[in-house]
mmCIF file of the N, C-alpha and C atoms, coordinates in Angstrom:
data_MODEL
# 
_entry.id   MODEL 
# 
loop_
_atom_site.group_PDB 
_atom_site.id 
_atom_site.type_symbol 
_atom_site.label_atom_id 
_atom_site.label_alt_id 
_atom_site.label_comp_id 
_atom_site.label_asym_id 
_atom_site.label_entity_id 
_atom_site.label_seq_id 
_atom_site.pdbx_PDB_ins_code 
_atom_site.Cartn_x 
_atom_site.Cartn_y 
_atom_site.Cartn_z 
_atom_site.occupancy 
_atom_site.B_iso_or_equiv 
_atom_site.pdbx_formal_charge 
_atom_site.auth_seq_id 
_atom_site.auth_comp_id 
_atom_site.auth_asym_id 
_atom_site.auth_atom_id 
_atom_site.pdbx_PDB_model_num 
ATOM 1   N N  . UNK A 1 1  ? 238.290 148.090 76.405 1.00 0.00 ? 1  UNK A N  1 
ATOM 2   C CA . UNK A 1 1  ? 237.705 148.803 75.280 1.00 0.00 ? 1  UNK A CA 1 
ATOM 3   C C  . UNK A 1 1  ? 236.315 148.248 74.981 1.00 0.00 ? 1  UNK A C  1 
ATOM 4   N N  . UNK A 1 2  ? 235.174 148.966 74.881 1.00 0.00 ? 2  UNK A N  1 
ATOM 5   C CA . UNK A 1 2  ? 233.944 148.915 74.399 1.00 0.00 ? 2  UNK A CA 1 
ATOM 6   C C  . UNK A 1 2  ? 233.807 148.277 73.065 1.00 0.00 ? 2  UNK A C  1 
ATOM 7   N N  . UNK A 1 3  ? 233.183 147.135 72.795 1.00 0.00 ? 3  UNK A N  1 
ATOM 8   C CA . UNK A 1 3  ? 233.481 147.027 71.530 1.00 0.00 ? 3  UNK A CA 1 
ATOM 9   C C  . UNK A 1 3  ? 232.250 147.798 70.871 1.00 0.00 ? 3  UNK A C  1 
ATOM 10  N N  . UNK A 1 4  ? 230.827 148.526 71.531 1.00 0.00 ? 4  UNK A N  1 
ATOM 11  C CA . UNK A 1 4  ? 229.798 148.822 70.756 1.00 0.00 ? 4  UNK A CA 1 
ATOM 12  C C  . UNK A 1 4  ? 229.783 150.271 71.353 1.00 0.00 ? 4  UNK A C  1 
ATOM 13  N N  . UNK A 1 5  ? 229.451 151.445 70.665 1.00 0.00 ? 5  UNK A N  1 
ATOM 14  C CA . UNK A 1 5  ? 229.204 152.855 70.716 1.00 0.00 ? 5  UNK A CA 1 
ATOM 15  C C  . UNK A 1 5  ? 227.802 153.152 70.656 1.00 0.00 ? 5  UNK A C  1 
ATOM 16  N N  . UNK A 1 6  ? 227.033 153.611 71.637 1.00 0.00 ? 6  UNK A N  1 
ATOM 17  C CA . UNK A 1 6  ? 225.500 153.775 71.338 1.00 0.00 ? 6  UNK A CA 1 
ATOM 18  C C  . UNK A 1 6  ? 225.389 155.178 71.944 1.00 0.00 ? 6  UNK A C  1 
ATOM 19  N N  . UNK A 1 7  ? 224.360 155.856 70.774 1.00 0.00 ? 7  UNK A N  1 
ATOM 20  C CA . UNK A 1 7  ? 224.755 157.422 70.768 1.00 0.00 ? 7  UNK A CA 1 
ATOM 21  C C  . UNK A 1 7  ? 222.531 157.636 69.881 1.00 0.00 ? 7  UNK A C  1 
ATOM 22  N N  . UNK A 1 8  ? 222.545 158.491 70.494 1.00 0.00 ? 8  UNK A N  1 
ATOM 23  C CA . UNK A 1 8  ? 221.090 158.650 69.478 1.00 0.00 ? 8  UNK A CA 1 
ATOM 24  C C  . UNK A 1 8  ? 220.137 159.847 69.989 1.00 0.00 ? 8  UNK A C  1 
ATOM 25  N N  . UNK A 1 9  ? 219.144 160.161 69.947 1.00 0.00 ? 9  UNK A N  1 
ATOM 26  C CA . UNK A 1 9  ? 217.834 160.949 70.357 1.00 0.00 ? 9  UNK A CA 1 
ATOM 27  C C  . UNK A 1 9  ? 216.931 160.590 70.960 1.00 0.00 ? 9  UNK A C  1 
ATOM 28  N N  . UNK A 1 10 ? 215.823 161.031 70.853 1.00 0.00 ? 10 UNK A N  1 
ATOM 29  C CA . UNK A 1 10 ? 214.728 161.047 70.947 1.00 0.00 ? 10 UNK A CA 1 
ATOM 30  C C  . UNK A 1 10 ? 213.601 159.861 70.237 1.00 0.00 ? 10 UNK A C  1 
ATOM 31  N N  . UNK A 1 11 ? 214.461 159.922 69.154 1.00 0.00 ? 11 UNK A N  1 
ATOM 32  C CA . UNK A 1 11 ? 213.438 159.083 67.825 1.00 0.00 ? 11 UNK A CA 1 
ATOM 33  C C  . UNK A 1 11 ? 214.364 157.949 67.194 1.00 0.00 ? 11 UNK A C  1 
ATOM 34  N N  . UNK A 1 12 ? 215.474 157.880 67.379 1.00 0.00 ? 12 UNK A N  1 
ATOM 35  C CA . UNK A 1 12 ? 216.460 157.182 66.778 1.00 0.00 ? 12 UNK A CA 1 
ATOM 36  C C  . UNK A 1 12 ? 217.988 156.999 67.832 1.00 0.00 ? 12 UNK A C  1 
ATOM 37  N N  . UNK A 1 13 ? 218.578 155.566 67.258 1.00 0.00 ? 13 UNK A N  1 
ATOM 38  C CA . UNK A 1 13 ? 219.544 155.636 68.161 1.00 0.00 ? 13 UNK A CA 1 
ATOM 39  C C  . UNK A 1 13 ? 220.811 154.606 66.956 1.00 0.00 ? 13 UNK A C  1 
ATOM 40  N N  . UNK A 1 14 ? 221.449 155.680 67.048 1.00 0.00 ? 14 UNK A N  1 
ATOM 41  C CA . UNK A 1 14 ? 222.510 154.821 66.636 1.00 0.00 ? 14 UNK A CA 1 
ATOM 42  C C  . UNK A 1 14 ? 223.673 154.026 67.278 1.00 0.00 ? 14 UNK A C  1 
ATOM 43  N N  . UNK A 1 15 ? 224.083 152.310 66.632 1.00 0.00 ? 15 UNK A N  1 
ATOM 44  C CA . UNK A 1 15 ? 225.214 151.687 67.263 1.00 0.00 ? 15 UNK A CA 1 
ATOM 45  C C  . UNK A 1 15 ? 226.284 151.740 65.946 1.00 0.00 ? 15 UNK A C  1 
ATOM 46  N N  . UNK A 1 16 ? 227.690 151.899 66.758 1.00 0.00 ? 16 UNK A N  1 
ATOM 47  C CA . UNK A 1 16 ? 228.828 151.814 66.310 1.00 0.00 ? 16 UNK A CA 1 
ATOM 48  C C  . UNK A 1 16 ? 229.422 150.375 66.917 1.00 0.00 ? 16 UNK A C  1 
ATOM 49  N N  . UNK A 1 17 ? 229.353 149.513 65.226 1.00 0.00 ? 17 UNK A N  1 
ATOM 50  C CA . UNK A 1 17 ? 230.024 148.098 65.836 1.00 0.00 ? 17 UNK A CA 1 
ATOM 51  C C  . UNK A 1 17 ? 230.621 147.850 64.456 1.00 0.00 ? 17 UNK A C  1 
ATOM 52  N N  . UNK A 1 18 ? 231.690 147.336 65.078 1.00 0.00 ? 18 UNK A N  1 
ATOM 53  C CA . UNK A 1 18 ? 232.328 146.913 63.784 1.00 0.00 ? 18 UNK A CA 1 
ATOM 54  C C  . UNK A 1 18 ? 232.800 147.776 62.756 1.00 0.00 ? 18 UNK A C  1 
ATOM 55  N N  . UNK A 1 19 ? 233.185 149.049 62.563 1.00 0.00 ? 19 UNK A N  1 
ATOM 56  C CA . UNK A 1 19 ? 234.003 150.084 62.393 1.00 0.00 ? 19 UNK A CA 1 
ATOM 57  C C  . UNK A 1 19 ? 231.897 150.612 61.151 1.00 0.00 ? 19 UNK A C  1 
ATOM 58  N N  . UNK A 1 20 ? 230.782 149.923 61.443 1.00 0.00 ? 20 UNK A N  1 
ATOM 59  C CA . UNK A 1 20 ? 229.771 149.991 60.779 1.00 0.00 ? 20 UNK A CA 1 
ATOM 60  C C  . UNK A 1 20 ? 229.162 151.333 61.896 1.00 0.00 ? 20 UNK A C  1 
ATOM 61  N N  . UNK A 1 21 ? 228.395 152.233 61.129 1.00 0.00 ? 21 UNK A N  1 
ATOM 62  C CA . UNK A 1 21 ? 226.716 152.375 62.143 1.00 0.00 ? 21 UNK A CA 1 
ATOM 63  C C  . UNK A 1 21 ? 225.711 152.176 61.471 1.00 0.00 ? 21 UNK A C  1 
ATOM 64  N N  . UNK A 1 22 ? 225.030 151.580 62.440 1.00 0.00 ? 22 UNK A N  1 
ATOM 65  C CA . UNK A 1 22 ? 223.460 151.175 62.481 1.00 0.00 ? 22 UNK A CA 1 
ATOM 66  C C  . UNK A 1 22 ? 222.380 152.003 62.637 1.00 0.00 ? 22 UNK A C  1 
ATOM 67  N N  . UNK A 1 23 ? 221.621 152.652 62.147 1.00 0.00 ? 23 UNK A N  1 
ATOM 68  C CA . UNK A 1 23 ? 220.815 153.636 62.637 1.00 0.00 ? 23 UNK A CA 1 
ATOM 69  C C  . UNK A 1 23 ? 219.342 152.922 62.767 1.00 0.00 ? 23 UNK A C  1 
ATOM 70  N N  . UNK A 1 24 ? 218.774 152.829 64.024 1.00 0.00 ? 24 UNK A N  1 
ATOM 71  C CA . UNK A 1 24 ? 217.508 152.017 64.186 1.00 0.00 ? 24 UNK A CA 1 
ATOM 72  C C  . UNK A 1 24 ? 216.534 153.706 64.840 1.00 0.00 ? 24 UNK A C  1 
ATOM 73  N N  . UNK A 1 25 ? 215.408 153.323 63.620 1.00 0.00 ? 25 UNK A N  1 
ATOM 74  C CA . UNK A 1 25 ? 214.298 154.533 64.401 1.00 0.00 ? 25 UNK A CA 1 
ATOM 75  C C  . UNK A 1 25 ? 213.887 153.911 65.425 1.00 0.00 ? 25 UNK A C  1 
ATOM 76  N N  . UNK A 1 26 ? 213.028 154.510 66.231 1.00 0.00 ? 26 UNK A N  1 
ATOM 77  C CA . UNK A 1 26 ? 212.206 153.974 67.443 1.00 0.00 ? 26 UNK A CA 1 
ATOM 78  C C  . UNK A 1 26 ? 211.497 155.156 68.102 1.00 0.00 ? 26 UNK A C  1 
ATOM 79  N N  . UNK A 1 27 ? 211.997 154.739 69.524 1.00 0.00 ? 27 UNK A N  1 
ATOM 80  C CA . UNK A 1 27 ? 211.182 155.702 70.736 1.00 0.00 ? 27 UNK A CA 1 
ATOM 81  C C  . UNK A 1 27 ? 211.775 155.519 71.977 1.00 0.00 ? 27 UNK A C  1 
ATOM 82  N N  . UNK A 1 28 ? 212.136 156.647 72.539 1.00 0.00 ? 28 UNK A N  1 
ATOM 83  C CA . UNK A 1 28 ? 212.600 156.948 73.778 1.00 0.00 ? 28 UNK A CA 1 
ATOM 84  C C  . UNK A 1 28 ? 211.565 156.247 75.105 1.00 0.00 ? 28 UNK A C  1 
ATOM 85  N N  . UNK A 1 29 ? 211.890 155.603 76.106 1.00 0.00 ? 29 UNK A N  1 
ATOM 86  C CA . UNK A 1 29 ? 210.835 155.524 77.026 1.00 0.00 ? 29 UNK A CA 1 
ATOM 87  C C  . UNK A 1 29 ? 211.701 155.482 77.982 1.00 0.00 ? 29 UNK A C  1 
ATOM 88  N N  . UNK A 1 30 ? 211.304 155.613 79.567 1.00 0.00 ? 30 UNK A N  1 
ATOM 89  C CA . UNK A 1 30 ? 211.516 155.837 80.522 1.00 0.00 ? 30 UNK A CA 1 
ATOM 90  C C  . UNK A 1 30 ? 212.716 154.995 80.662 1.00 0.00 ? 30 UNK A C  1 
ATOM 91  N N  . UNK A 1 31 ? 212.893 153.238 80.303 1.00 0.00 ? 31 UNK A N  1 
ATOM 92  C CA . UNK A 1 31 ? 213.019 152.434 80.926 1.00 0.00 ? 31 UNK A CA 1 
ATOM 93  C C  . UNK A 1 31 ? 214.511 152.099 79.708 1.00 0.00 ? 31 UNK A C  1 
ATOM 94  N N  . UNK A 1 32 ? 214.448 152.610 78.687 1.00 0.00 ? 32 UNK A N  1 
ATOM 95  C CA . UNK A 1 32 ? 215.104 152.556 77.552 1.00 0.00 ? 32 UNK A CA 1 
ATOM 96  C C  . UNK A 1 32 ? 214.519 153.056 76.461 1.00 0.00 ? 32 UNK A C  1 
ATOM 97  N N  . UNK A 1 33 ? 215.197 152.452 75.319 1.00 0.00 ? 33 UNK A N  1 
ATOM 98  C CA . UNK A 1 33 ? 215.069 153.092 73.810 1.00 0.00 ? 33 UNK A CA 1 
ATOM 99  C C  . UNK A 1 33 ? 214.371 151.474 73.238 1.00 0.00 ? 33 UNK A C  1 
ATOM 100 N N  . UNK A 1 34 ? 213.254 151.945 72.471 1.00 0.00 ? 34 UNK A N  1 
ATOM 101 C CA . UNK A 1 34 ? 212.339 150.697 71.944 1.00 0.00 ? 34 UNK A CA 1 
ATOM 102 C C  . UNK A 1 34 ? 213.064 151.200 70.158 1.00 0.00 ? 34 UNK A C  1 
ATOM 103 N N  . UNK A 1 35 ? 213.366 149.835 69.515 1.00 0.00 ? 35 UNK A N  1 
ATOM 104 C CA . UNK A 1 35 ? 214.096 150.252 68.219 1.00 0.00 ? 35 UNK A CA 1 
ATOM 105 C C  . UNK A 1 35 ? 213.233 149.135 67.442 1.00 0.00 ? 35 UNK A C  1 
ATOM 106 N N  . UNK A 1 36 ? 213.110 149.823 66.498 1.00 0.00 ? 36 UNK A N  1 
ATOM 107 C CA . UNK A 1 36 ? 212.239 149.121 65.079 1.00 0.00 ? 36 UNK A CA 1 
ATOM 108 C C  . UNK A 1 36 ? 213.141 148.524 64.880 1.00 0.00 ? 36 UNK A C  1 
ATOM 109 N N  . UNK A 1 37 ? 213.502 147.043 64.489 1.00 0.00 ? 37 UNK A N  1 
ATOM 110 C CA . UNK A 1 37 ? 213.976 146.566 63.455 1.00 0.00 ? 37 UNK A CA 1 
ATOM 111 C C  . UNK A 1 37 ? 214.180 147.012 62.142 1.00 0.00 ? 37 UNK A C  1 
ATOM 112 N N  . UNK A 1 38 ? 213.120 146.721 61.375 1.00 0.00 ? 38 UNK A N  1 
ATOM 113 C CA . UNK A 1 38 ? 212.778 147.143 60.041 1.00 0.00 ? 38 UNK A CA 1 
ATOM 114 C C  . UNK A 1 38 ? 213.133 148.424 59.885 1.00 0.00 ? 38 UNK A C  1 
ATOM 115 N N  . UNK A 1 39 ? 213.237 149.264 60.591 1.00 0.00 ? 39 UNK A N  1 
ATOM 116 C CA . UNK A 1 39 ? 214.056 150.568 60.793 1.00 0.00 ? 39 UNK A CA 1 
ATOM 117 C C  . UNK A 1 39 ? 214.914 150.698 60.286 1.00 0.00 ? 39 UNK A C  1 
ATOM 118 N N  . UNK A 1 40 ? 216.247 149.641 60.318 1.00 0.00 ? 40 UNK A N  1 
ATOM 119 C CA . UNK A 1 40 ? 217.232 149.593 60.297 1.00 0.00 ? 40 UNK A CA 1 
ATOM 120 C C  . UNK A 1 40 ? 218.174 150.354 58.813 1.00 0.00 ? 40 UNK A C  1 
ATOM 121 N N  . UNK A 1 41 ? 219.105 150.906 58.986 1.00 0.00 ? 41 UNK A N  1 
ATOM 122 C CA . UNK A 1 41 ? 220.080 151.320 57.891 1.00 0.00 ? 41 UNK A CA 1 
ATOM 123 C C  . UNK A 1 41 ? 221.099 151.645 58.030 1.00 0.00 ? 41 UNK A C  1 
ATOM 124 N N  . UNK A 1 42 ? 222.527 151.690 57.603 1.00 0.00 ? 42 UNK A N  1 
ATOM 125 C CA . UNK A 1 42 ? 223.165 151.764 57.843 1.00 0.00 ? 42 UNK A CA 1 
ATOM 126 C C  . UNK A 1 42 ? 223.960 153.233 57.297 1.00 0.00 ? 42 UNK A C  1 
ATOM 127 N N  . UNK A 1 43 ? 224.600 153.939 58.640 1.00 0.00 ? 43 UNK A N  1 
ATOM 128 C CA . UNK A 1 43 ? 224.823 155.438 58.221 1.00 0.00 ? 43 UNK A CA 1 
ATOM 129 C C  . UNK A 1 43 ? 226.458 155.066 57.275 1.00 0.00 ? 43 UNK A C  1 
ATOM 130 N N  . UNK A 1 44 ? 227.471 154.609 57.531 1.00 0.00 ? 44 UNK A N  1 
ATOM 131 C CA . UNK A 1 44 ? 228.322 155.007 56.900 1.00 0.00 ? 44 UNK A CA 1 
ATOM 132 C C  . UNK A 1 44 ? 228.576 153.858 55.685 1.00 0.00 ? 44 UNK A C  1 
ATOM 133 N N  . UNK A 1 45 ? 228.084 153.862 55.062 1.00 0.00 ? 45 UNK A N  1 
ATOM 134 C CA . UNK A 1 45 ? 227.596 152.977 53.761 1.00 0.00 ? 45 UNK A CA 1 
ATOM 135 C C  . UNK A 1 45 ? 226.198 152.715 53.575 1.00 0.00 ? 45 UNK A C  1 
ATOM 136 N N  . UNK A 1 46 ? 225.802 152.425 52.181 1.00 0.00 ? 46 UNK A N  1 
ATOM 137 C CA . UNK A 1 46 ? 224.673 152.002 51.676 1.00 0.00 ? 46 UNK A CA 1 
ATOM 138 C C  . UNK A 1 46 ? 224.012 150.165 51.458 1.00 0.00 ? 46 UNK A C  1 
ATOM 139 N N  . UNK A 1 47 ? 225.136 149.864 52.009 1.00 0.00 ? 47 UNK A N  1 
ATOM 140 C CA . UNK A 1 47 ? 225.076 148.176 51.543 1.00 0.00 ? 47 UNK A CA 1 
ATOM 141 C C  . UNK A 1 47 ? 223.478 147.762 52.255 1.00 0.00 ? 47 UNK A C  1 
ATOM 142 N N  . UNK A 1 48 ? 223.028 146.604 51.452 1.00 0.00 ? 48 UNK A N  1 
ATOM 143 C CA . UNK A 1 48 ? 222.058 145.538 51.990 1.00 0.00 ? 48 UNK A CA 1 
ATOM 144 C C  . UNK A 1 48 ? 222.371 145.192 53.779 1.00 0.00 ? 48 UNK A C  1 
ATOM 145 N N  . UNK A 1 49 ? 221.551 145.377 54.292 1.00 0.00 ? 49 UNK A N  1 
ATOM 146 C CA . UNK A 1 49 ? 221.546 144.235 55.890 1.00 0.00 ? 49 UNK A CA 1 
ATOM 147 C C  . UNK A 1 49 ? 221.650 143.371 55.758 1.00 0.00 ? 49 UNK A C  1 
ATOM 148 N N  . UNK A 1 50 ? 222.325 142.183 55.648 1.00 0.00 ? 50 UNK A N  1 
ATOM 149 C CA . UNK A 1 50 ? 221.847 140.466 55.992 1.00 0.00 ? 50 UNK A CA 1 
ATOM 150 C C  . UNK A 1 50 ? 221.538 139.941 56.960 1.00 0.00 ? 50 UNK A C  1 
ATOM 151 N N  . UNK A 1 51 ? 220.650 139.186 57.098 1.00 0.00 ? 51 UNK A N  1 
ATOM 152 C CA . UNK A 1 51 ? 220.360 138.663 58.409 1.00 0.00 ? 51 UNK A CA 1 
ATOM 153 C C  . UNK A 1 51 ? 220.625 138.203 59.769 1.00 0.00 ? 51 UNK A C  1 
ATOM 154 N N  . UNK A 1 52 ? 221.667 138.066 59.002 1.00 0.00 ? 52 UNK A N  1 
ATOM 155 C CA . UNK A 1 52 ? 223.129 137.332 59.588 1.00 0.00 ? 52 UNK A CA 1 
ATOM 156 C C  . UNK A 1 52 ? 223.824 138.618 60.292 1.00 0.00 ? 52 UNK A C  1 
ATOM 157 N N  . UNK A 1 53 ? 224.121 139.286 59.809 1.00 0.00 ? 53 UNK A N  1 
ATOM 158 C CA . UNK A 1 53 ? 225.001 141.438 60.508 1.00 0.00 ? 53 UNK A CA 1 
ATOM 159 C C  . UNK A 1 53 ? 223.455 141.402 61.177 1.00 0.00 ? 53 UNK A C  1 
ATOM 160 N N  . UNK A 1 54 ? 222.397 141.297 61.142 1.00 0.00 ? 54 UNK A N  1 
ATOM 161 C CA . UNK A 1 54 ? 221.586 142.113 61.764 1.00 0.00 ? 54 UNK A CA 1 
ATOM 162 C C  . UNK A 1 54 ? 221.624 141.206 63.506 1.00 0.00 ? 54 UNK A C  1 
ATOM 163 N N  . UNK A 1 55 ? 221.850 139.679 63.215 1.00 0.00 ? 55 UNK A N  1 
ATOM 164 C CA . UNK A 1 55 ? 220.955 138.938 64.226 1.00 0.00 ? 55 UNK A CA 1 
ATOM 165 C C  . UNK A 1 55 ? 222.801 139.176 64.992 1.00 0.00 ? 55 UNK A C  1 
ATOM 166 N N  . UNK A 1 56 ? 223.695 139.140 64.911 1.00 0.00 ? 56 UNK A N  1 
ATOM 167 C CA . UNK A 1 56 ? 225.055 139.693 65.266 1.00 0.00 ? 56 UNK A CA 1 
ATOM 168 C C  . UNK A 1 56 ? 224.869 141.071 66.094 1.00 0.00 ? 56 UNK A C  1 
ATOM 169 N N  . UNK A 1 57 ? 224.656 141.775 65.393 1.00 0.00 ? 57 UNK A N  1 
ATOM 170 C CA . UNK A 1 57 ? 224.597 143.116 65.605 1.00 0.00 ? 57 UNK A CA 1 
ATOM 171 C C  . UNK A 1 57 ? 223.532 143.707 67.225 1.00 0.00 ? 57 UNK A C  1 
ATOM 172 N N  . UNK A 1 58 ? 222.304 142.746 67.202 1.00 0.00 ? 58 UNK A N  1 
ATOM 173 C CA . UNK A 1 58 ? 221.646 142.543 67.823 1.00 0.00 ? 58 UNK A CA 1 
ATOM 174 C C  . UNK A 1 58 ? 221.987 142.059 69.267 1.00 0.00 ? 58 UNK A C  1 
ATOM 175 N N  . UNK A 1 59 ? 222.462 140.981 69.026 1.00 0.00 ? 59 UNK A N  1 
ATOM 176 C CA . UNK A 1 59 ? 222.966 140.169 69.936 1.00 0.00 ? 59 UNK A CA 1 
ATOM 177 C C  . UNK A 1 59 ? 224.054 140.950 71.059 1.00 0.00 ? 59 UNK A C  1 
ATOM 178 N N  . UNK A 1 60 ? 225.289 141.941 70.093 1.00 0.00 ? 60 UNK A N  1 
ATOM 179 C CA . UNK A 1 60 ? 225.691 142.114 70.559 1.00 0.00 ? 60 UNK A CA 1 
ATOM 180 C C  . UNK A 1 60 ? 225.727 143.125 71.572 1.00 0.00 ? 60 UNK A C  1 
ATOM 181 N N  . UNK A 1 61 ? 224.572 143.769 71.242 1.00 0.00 ? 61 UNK A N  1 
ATOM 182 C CA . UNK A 1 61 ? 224.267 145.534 72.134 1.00 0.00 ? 61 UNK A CA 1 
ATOM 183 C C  . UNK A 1 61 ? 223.357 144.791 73.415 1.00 0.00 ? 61 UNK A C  1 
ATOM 184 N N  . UNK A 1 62 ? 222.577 143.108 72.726 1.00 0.00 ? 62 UNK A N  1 
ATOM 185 C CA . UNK A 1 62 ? 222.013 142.754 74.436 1.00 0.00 ? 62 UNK A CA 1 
ATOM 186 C C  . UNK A 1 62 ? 222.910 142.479 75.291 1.00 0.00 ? 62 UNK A C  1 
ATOM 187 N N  . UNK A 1 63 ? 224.066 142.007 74.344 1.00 0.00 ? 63 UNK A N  1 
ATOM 188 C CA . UNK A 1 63 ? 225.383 141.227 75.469 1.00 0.00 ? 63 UNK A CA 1 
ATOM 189 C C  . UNK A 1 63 ? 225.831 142.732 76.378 1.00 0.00 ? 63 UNK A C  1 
ATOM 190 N N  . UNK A 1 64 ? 225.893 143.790 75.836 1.00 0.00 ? 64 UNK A N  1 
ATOM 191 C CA . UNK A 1 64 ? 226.541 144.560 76.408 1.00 0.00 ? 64 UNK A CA 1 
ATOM 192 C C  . UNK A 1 64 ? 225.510 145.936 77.224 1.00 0.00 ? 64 UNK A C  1 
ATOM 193 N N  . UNK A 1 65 ? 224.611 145.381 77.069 1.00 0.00 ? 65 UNK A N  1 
ATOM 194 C CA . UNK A 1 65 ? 223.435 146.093 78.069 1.00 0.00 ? 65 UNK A CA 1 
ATOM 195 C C  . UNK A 1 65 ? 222.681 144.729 79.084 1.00 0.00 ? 65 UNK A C  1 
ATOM 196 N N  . UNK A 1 66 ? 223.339 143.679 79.299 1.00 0.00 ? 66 UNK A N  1 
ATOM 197 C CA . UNK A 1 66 ? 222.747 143.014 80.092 1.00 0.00 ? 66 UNK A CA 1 
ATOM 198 C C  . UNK A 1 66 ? 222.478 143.434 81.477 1.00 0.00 ? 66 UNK A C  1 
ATOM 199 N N  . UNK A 1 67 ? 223.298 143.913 81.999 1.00 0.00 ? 67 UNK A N  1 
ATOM 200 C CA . UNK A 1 67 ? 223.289 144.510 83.374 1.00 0.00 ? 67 UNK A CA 1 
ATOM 201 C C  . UNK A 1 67 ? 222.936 146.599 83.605 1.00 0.00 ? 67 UNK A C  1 
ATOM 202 N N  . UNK A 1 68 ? 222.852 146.521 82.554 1.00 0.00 ? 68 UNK A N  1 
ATOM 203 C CA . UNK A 1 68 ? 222.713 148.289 82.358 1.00 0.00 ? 68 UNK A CA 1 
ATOM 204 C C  . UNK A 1 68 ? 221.006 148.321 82.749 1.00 0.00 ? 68 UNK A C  1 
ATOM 205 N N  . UNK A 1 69 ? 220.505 149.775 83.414 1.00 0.00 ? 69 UNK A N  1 
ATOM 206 C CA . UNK A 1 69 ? 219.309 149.836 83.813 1.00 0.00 ? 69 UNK A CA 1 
ATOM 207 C C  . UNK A 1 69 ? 218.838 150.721 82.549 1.00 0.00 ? 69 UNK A C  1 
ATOM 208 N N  . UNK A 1 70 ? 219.457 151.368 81.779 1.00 0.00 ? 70 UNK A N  1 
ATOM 209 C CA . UNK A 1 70 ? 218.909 151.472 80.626 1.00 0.00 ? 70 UNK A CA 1 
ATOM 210 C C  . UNK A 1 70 ? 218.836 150.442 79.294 1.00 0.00 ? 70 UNK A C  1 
ATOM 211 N N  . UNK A 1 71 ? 217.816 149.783 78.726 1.00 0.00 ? 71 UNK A N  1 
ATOM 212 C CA . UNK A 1 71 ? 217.603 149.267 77.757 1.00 0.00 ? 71 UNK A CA 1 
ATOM 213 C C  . UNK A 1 71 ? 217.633 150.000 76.512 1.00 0.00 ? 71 UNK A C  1 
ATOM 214 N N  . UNK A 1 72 ? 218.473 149.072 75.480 1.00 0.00 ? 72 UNK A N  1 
ATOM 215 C CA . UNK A 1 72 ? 217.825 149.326 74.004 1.00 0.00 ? 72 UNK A CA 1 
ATOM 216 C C  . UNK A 1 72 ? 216.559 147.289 73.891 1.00 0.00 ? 72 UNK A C  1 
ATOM 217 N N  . UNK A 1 73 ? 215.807 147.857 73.545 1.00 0.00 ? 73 UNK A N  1 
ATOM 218 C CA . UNK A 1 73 ? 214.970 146.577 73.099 1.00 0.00 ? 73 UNK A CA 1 
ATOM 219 C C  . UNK A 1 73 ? 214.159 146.955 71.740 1.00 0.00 ? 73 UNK A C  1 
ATOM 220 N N  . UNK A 1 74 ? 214.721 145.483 70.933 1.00 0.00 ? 74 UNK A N  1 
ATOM 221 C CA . UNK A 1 74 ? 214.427 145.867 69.797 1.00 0.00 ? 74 UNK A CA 1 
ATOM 222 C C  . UNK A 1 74 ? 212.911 144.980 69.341 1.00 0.00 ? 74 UNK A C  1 
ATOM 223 N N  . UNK A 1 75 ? 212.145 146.023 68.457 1.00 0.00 ? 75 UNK A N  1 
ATOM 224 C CA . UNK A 1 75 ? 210.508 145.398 68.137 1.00 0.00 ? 75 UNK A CA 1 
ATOM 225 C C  . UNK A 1 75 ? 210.519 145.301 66.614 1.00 0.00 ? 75 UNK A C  1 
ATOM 226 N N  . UNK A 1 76 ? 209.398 144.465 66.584 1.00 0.00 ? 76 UNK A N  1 
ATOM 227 C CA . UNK A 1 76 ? 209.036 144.596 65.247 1.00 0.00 ? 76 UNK A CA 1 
ATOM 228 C C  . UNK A 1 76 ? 208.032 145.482 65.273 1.00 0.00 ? 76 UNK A C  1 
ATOM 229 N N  . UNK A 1 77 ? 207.760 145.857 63.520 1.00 0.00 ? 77 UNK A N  1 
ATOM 230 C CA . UNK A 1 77 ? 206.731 146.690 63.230 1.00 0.00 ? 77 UNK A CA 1 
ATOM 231 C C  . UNK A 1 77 ? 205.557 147.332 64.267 1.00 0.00 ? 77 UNK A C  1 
ATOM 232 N N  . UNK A 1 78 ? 204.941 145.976 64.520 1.00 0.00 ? 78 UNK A N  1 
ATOM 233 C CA . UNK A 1 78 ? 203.315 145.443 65.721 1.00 0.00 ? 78 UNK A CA 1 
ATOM 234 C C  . UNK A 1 78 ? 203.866 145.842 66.844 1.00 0.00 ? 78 UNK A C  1 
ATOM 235 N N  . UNK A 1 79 ? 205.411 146.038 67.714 1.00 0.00 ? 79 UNK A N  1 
ATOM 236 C CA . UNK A 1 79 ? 205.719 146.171 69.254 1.00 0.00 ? 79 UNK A CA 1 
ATOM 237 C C  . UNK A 1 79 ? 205.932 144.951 69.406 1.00 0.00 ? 79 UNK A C  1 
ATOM 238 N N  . UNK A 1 80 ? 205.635 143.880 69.053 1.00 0.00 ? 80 UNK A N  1 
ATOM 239 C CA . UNK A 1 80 ? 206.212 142.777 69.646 1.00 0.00 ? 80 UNK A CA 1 
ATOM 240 C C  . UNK A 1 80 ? 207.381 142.612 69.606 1.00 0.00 ? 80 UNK A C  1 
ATOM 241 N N  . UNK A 1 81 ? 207.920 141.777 70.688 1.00 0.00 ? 81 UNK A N  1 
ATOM 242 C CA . UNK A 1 81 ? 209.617 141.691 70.834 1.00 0.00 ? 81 UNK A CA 1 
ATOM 243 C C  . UNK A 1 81 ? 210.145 141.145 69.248 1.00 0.00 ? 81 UNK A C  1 
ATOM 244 N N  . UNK A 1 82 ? 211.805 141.626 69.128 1.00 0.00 ? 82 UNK A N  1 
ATOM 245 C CA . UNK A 1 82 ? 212.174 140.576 68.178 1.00 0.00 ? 82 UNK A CA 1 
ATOM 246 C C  . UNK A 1 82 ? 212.596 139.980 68.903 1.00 0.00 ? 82 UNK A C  1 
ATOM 247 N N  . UNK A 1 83 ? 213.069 138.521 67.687 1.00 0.00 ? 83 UNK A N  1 
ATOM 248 C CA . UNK A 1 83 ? 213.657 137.486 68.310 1.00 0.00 ? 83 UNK A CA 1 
ATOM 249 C C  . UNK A 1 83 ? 214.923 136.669 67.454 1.00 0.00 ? 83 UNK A C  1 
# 
């Protein structure tokens, strides 16, 4: 069983983790999906992000796209990587 669901568009991509979704805006590119951070919100509730669900949350869609030739990679505001 998958523990993460990644489903999205053009402009946005949402993950299903943790019975949560995440909705990160961004941009489609060839190579993957580039996702704003600061983007971030969550579709099935309104609660605060903590840093802590975000750097989790994060972690876990790299763990599970490590070997995938499509990327999600997530940026800040500027394009620079997060970290």
């Amino acid at each position: 069983m998958r523990e993460i669901k990644i489903t999205g568009t053009k402009w946005y991509v949402d993950i299903e983790y943790k019975e949560n979704i995440a909705r990160f805006g961004g941009e489609m590119c060839v190579d993957g999906f580039y996702a704003t951070v600061n983007s971030i919100s969550w579709i099935k509730h309104q609660e605060y992000i903590e840093k802590n669900e975000l750097t989790e949350l994060i972690k876990a869609v790299r763990k599970q796209n490590k070997n995938s030739s499509f990327k999600i990679e997530f940026v800040n505001d500027d394009g620079s990587e997060y970290k």
